[in-house]
C-alpha positions in Angstrom: -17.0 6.2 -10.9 -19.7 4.5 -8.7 -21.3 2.6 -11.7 -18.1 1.1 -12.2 -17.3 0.5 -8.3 -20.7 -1.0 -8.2 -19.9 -3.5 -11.1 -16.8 -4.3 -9.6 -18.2 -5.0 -6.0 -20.7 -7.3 -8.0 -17.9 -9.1 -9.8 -15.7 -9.9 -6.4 -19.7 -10.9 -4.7 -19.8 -13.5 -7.8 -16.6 -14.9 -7.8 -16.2 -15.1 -3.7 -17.7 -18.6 -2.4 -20.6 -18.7 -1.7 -20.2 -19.9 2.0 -17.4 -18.4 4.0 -16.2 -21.7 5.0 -15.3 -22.9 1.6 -12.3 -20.8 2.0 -11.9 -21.6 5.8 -8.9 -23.3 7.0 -10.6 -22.6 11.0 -12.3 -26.4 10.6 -8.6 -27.2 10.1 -7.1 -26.0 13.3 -10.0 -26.9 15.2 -10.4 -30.5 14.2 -6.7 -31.2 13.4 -3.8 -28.6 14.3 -5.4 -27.7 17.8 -4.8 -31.6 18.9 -1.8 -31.7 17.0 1.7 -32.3 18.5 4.1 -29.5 19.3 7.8 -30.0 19.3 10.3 -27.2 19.9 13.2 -27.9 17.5 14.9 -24.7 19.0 18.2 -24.0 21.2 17.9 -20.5 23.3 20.5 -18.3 22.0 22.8 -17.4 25.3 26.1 -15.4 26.2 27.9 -19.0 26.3 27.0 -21.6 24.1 28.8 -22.8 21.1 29.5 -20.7 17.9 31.9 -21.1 14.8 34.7 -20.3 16.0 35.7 -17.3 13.8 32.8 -15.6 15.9 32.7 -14.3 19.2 29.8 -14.9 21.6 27.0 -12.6 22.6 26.7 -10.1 25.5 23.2 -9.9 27.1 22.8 -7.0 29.5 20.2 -4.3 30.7 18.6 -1.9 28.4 19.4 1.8 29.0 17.5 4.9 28.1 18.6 6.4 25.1 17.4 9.7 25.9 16.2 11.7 28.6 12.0 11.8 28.9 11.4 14.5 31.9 10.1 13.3 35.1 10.7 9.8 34.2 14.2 8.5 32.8 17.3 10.0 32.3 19.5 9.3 29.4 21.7 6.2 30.2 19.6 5.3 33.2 18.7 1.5 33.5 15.2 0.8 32.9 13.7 -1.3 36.5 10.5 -2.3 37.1 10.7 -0.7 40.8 10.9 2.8 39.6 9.6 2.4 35.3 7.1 -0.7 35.5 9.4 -2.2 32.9 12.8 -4.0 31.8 14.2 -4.7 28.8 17.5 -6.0 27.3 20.0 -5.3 24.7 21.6 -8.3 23.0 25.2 -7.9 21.7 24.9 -9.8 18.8 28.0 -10.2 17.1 27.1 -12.1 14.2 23.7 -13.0 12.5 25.3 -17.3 12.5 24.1 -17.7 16.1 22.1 -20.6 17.5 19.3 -22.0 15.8 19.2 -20.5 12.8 18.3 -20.1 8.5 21.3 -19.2 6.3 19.7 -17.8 3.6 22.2 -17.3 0.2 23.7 -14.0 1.1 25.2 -15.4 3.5 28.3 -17.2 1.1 26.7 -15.6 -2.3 26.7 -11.8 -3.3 24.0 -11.8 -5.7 21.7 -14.4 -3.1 18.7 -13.6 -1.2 18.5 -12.0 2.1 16.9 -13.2 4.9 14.3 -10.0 4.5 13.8 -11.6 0.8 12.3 -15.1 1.9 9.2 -15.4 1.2 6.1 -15.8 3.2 5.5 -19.6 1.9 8.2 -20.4 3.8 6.2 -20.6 7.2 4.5 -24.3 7.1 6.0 -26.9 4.8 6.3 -31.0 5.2 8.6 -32.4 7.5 10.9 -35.5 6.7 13.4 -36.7 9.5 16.4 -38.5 8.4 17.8 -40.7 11.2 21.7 -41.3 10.7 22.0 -41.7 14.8 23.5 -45.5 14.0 26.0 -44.4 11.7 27.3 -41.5 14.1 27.5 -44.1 17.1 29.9 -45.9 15.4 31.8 -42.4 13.4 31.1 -39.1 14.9 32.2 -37.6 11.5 29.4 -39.4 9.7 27.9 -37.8 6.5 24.3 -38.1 5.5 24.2 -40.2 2.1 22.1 -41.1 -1.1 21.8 -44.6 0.1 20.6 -43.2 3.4 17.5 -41.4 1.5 16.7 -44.4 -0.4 16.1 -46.3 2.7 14.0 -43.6 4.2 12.3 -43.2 1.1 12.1 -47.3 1.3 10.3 -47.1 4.4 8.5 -44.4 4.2 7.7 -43.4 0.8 8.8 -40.1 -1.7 9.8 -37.2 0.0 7.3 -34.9 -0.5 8.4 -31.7 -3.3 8.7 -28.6 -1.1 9.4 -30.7 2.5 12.0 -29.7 4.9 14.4 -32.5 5.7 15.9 -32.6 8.8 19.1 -34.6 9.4 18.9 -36.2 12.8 22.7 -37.4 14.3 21.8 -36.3 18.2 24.7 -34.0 18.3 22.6 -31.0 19.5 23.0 -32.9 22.5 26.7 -32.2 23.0 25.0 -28.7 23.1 26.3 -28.4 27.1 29.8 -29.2 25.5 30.0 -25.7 23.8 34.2 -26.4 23.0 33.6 -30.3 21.6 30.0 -29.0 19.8 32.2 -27.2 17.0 35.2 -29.1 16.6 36.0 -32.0 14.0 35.0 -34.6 13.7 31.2 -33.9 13.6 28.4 -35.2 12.0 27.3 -33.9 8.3 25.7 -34.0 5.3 27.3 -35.1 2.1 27.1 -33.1 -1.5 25.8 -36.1 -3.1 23.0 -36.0 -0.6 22.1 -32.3 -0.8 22.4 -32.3 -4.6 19.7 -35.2 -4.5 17.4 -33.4 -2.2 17.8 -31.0 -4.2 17.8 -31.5 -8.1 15.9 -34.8 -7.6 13.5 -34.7 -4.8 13.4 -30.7 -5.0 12.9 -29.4 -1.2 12.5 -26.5 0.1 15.9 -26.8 2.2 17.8 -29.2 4.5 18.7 -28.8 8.2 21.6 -30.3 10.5 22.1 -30.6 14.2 25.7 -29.3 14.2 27.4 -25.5 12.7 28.5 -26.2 9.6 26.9 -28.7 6.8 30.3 -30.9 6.5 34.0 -31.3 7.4 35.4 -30.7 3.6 38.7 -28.2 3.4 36.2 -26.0 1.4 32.5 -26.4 3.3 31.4 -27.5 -0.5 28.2 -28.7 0.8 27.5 -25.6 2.0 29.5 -23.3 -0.8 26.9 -25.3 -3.2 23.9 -24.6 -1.4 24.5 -21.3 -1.2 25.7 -20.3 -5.1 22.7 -22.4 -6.0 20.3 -20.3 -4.2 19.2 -22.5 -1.8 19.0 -22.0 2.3 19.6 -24.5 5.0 18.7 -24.4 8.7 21.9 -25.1 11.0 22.2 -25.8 15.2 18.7 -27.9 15.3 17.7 -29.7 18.3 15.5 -32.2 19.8 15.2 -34.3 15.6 15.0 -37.1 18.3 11.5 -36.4 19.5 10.0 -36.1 16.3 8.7 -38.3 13.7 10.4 -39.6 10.5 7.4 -38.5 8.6 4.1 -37.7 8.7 4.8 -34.0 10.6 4.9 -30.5 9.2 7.3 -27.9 10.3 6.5 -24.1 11.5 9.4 -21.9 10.4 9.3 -18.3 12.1 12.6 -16.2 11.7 13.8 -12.7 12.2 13.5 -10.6 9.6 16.7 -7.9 9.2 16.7 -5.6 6.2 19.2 -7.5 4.1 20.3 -9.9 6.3 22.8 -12.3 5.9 21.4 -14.9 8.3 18.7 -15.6 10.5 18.4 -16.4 14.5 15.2 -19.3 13.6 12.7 -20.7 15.4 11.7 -24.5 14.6 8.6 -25.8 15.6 7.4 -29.4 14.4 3.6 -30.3 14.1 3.5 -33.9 15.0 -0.2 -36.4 14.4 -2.4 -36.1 17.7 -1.2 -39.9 19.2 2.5 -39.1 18.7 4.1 -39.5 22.4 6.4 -36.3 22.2 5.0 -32.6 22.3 2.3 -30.2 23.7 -1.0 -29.7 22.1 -2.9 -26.4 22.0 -5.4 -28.3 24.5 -2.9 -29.2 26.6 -1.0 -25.6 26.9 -3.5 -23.0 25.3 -1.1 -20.0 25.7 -3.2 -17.1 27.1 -2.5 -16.5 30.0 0.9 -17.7 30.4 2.3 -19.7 33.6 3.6 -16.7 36.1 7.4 -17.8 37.3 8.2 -19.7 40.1 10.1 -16.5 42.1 10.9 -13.1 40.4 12.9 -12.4 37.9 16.3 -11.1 38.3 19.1 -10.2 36.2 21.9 -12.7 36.8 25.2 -11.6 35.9 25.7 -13.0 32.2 22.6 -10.5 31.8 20.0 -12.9 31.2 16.8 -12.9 33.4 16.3 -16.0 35.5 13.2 -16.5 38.6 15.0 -16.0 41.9 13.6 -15.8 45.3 
């Protein structure tokens, strides 16, 4: 058993580079992604904000004990930081179609993967912003096109195989107006479109600023998607600060066993001269920025700094 452990070592030692960073993607960050651009593409989920409107909101409120430890909580007792060194919060959530999110199959197809079944490819792809802003000023119940891919593709060239492409209309900024945001008309994307994405340029998935994908009887935008196993991101914001092309997209999500949706976090990665965005330089992270006043408990539940 140790001869052949020894020949084995051997075998990895010959096929392994022979410097460590051939493999490296470190020179990477640190000459490219570290200066990058960061753009949050992401709307806080919150007790009031708009939802489809077969769903009810959430309800955000303190975190209780679930049992009894001796000498320090009692069962149902409110964690504080006065008398545990610690809060937390429970989130009423009462559906997984809630903000910003990633419909994953399941989510109109029984036999379609779950958000637990994405895979781990999914975190950094291409980014490719399709503008249909004019065509919404002048109908709010505007549908992305063919003919409006061609002329991106015109301008900027073939959207890459695997890219994320991200519809931009600027209706996540109705997001204030949370019984408008989810009424008809609003802006979408057509079949024709997502089929071409799909079968002909072959993304990874599409994205759109408002709930649903169109304003069809039948959703058959998103009934297609779905029964041909492909995902979509929905409630995107700030497509306005990003550019048309050129960026990548970080895509971190939660991960419930079996889930039949996803509460997402987008983050574009934007060239170093773009004007929008944060770089690592800029805001490094660690530590983090202390609040402005404490933080209390308002009564929605959420925590807010108050003085």
């Amino acid at each position: 058993m140790t001869a052949r452990l020894a020949l084995l070592a051997l075998a990895v030692a010959a096929a392994w580079p022979a410097r460590a960073d051939d493999t490296s993607l470190w020179a990477l960050y640190d000459t490219t992604l570290r200066h990058a651009k960061y753009i949050d593409l992401t709307h806080p989920f919150a007790p009031v904000q708009p939802v489809w409107p077969g769903f009810a909101n959430a309800t955000v409120r303190p975190a209780e004990a679930g049992r009894t430890i001796p000498g320090y909580v009692e069962k149902g007792e409110v964690f504080t930081y006065e008398k545990h060194g610690f809060v937390a919060t429970a989130y009423d959530l009462p559906t997984d179609q809630y903000g910003t999110q990633l419909d994953p199959p399941a989510h109109w197809n029984p036999r379609g993967a779950t958000i637990s079944d994405l895979p781990a490819t999914y975190t950094l792809r291409p980014l490719a912003v399709i503008d249909i802003t004019p065509q919404v000023a002048r109908d709010e119940g505007y549908h992305l096109q063919v003919a409006d891919i061609a002329a991106w593709e015109a301008k900027h060239g073939r959207i890459p195989e695997g890219a994320v492409v991200m519809v931009r209309s600027d209706w996540s900024k109705r997001w204030g107006e949370t019984e408008r945001f989810r009424q008809k008309p609003f802006p979408g994307v057509s079949l024709a479109a997502l089929q071409f994405l799909h079968r002909e340029r072959r993304i990874l998935f599409h994205g759109h600023e408002p709930l649903d994908t169109d304003t069809t009887p039948n959703l058959e935008g998103e009934a297609w998607l779905m029964h041909n196993n492909f995902a979509q991101a929905e409630g995107v914001a700030n497509l306005d600060k990003v550019p048309e092309a050129g960026a990548l997209i970080a895509i971190g999500f939660a991960k419930p066993l079996g889930g039949t949706g996803g509460y997402a976090r987008y983050v574009a990665i934007a060239p170093p001269g773009w004007r929008e965005g944060v770089s690592v330089t800029q805001v490094p992270g660690a530590p983090l920025p202390e609040q402005a006043a404490p933080l209390r408990r308002g009564p929605d539940g959420v925590m807010r700094p108050a003085p």
